[in-house]
C-alpha positions in Angstrom: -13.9 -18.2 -0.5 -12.5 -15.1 1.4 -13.8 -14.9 4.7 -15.6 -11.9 6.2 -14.4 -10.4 9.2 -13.8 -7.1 11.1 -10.8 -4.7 10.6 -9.7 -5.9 14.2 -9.1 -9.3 13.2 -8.4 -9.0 9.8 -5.4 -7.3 10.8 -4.5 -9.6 14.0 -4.9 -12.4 12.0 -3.1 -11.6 8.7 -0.3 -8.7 9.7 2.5 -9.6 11.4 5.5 -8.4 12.6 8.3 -8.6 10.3 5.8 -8.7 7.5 6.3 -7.6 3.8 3.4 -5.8 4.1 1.9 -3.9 0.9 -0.6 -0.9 1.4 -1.4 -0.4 -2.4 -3.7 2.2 -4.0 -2.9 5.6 -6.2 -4.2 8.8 -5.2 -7.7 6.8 -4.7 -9.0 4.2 -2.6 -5.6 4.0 -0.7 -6.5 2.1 2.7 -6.1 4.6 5.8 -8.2 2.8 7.6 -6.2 -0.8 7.7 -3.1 1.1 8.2 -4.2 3.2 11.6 -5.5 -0.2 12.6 -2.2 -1.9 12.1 -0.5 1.2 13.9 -3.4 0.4 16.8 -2.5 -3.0 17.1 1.6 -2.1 17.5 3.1 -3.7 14.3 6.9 -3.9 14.7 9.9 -4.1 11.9 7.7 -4.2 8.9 8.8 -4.1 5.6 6.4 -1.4 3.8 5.8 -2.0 0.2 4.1 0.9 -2.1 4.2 2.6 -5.4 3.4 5.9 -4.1 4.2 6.2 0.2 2.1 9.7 0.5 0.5 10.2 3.9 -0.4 6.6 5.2 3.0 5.4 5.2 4.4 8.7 6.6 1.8 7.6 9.7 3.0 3.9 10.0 6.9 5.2 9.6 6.3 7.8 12.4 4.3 5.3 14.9 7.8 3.0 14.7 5.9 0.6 12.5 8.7 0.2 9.8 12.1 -1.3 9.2 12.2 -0.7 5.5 10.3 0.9 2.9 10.6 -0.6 -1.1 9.1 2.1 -3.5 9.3 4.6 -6.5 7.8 7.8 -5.7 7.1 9.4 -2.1 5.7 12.3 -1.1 2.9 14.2 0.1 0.8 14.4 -3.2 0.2 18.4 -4.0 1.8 19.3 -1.0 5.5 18.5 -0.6 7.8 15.8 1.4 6.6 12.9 4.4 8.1 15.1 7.0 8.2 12.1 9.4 9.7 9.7 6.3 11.9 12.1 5.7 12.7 12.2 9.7 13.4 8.4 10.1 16.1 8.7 6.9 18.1 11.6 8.2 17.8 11.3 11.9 16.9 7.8 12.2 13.4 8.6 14.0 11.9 6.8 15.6 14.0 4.2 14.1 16.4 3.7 11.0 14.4 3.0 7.8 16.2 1.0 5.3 15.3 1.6 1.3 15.2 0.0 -1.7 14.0 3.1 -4.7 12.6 1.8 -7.7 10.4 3.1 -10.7 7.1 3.2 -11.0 7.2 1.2 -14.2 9.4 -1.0 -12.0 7.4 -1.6 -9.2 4.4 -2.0 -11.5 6.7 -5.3 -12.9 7.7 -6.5 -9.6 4.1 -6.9 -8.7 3.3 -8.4 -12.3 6.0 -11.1 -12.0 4.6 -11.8 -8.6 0.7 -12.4 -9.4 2.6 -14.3 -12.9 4.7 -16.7 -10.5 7.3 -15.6 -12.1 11.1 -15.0 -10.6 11.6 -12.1 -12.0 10.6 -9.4 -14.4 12.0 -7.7 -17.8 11.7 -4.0 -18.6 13.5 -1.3 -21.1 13.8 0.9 -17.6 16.0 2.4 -15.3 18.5 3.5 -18.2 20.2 6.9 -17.5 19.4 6.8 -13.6 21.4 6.3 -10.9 19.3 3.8 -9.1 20.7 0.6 -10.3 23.8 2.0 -8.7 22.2 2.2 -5.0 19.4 -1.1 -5.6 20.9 -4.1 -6.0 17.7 -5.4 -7.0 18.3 -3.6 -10.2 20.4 -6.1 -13.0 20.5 -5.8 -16.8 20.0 -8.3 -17.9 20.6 -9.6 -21.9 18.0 -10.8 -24.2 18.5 -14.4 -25.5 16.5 -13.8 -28.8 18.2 -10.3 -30.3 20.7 -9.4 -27.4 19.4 -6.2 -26.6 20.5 -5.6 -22.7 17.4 -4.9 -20.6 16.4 -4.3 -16.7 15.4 -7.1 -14.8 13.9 -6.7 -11.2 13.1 -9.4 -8.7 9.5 -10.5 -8.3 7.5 -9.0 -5.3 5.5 -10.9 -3.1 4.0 -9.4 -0.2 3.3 -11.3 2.5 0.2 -9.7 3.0 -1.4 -6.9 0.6 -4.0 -4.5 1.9 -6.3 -3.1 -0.4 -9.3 -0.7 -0.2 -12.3 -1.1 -2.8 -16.1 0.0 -3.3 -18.0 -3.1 -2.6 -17.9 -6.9 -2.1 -20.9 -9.6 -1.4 -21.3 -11.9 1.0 -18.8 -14.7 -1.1 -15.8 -12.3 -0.6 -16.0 -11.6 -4.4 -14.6 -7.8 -4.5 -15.4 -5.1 -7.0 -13.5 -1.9 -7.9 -13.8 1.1 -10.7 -11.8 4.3 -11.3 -8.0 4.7 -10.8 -7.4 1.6 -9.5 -3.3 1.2 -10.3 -1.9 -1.9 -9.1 -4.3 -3.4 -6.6 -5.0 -6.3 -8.0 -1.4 -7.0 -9.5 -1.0 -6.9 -5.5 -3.3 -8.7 -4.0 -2.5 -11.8 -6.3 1.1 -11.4 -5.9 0.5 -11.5 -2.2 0.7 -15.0 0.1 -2.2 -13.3 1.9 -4.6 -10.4 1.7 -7.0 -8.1 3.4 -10.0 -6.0 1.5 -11.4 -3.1 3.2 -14.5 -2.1 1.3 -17.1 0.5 1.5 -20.0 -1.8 1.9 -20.6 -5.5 1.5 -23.9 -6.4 -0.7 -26.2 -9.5 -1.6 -24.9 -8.9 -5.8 -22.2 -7.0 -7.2 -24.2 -4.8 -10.1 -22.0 -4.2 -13.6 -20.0 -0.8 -13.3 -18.0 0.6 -16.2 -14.4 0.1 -16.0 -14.4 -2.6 -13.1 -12.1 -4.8 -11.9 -13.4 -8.1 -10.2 -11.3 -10.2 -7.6 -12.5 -13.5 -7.1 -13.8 -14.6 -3.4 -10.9 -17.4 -4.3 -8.3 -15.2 -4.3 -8.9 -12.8 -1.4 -8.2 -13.9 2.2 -10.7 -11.6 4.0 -12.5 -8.9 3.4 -13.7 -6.3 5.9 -16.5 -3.9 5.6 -15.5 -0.4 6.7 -17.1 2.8 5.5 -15.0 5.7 4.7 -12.3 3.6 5.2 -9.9 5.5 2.3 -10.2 8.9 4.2 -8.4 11.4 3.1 -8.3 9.6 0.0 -11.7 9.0 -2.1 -13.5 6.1 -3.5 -15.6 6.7 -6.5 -19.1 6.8 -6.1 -19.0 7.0 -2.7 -16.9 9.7 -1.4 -14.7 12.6 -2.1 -11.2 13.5 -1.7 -10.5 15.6 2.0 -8.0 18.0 0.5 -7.7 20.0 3.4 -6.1 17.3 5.3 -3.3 16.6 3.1 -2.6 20.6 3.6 -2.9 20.0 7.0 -0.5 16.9 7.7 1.7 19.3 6.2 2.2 20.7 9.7 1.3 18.0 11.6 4.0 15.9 10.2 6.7 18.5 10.5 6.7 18.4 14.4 7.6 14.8 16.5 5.0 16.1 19.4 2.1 17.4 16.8 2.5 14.1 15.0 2.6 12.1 18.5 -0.4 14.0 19.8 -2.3 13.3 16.0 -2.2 9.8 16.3 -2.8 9.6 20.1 -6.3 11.3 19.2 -7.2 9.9 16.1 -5.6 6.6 15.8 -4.9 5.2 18.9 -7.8 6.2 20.7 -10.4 5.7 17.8 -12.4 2.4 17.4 -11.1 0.2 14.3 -13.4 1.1 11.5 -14.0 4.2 12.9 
């Protein structure tokens, strides 16, 4: 049964450094609040994982959190690039980042073959890119039954995956509805995970479209309101997109982006 316990110590118990540490969640429920609580805590030499790094991993990159970032897609969604992403590849600050590119359909499988216990997975992808020629985690591969060549791509398995969802009860069983992408593809692929969730409650009542993830397979599970700010979680919050036009310029400058996270982050109370 996953075990209920504060941001604080969710993270100080299950993030460390030199982690493969996956942040998952697209466009919605993407956990801000577990991230700004492992920049809090000073997580070193990470290896970020995500289908789509937008704002929360251009925060981790910038607060020296990172070593290397796996992915597909990056960017700040409806706005433009990670200014302090884009800062660590071509000036190497506040660090060098490392990267491995993939596809979305690609990091989708990875995750797949991971929760599947699987080495690897098979896809009709990647063909008339360039990526398999800069990801060596990228190998065609040739069928045995018709000897069609396809795309395999190494399993993924997190070390830890950190997840944000609507509600749990008090048995660490967790329940989720509307775009919820790969989430739970992560969390089982993972060795260990951490659920942030917008309240914990006595029963989890039926919503259309859930997904449930058994107390069994969930490490902890933290209650934390508002804890996908900017991003939404449905039925219980909207989407803040003023802030995504605002990290715009916050992220462009070293000292705005330094003084940002100084007020907001550092100084704020985990959960907060």
């Amino acid at each position: 049964m996953a075990k209920l316990v504060s941001l604080a110590d969710g993270v100080a118990e299950l993030v460390h450094d030199g982690d493969v540490v996956a942040l998952e969640g697209f466009t919605h429920l993407i956990p801000f609040a577990a991230g700004h609580e492992i920049i809090r805590q000073g997580r070193r030499d990470l290896t970020l994982v995500r289908m789509t790094p937008d704002v929360i991993y251009d925060q981790l990159i910038g607060a020296g959190c990172a070593r290397r970032l796996v992915f597909s897609w990056g960017g700040n969604p409806g706005v433009g690039s990670l200014h302090r992403f884009r800062d660590a590849v071509q000036n190497s600050w506040p660090g060098p980042l490392e990267l491995e590119e993939h596809s979305h359909a690609g990091m989708a499988n990875r995750y797949v073959a991971g929760a599947s216990g699987l080495p690897f997975a098979v896809l009709r992808g990647y063909t008339g890119t360039d990526l398999p020629r800069h990801t060596t985690n990228i190998r065609t591969i040739t069928c045995p039954f018709t000897g069609q060549t396809l795309t395999a791509v190494p399993a993924l398995r997190p070390d830890v995956t950190v997840v944000h969802a609507q509600r749990a009860d008090r048995a660490g069983n967790v329940q989720m509805w509307g775009i919820t992408g790969v989430q739970k593809e992560a969390v089982l692929a993972a060795h260990r995970s951490l659920v942030t969730v917008e309240e914990i409650v006595d029963e989890l009542d039926p919503v259309p479209g859930q997904v449930v993830l058994p107390g069994w397979a969930v490490t902890a599970v933290a209650e934390v309101p508002g804890g996908s700010h900017p991003s939404y979680a449905q039925g219980y919050s909207v989407r803040d997109n003023a802030f995504y036009v605002e990290w715009d310029e916050i992220g462009r400058d070293r000292d705005a982006f330094r003084t940002w996270i100084a007020r907001h982050v550092l100084k704020a109370e985990a959960g907060a």
